[in-house]
C-alpha positions, 0 to 999 in steps of 0.5 A: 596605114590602113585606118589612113587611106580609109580616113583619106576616102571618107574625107574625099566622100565627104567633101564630094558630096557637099561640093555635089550638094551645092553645085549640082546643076539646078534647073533654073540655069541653063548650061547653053545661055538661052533665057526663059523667056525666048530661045532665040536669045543667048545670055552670056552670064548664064552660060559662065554660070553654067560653066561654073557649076559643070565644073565644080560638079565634076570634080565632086564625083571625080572626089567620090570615086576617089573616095570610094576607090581609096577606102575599096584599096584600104580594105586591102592593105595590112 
């Protein structure tokens, strides 16, 4: 049972950190729209996108500590 929820973690950590890998905000998407260019103006697609990546983000360290706390549990379990 162990060797399971073990498996499970790492799966988890796995897949957290390629989720973090691709969508770990990067600096040329600004969460809150404003363009490059000017700050006065606010692009609608950016913050969609910016949304998007916080989202997915997110869910990839919800999966780490998953991962992490399951394979912390199965060191625990006989």
């Amino acid at each position: 049972m162990a060797t399971i929820i073990n498996s499970c973690g790492l799966v988890a950590n796995i897949i957290g950190s390629l989720l973090l890998l691709k969508f770990g905000l990067p600096p040329k998407i600004d969460p809150e729209g404003h363009t490059h260019i000017t700050t006065s103006q606010v692009d609608e697609s950016e913050i969609a996108i910016g949304r998007i990546y916080k989202r997915w983000s997110r869910l990839a360290i919800i999966l780490l500590i998953i991962g992490f706390g399951l394979q912390l549990i199965s060191n625990f379990v006989k």
